[in-house]
Phi, psi and omega in degrees: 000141194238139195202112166295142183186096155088024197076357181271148160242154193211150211273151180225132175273136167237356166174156202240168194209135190260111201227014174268007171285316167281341178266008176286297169288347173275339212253315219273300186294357191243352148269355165256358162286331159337293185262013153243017183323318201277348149312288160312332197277351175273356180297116194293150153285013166276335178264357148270339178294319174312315197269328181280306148009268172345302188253041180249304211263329166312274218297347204282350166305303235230010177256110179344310202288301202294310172294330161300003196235347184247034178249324188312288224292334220276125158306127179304323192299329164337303212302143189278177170248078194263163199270356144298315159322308196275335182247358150285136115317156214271344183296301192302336178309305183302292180327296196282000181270295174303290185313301196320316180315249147037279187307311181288311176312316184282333171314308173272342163264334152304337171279329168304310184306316183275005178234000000 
């Protein structure tokens, strides 16, 4: 947790998560998908269009590329103080935020166009 005092900022850890279980349990779920494809193939695909839906608009809390897209709209005196903020200039922010724009949009229209 990051808390201003006195113009300082200043960082507080409040608790560690222990995260090698999940990427353990991930490797373990993406190898018995394997060997259940005909099981999966009964999943209509629109409740998989759903559940990626989902976890498209979930992530979107916790995503850099988004908070940066809503600081262009963002009045500066606004700005949270997040440490790209305090050590970027606010131009290069826009700038590299806008090619990220740039970039997925053509990304996405080649995948459309080829499928």
């Amino acid at each position: 947790e990051e808390s201003v005092v006195n113009g300082h900022v200043q960082k507080h850890i409040l608790s560690v998560r222990e995260t090698r279980w999940t990427g353990l349990a991930i490797g373990i779920l993406l190898a018995v998908s394997v060997f259940l494809r005909e099981a999966l193939m009964l999943v209509p695909m629109p409740v998989l269009y759903g559940v990626f839906l989902y976890m498209g608009y979930t992530s979107l809390i916790t995503n850099q590329f988004y908070d940066r897209l809503k600081l262009i709209f963002t009045d500066p005196a606004l700005y949270p103080a997040n440490h790209y903020v305090r050590n970027v200039k606010r131009k290069v922010i826009h700038l590299y935020t806008l090619l990220q724009v740039k970039v997925t949009v053509k990304t996405s229209r080649c995948v459309v166009m080829e499928g």
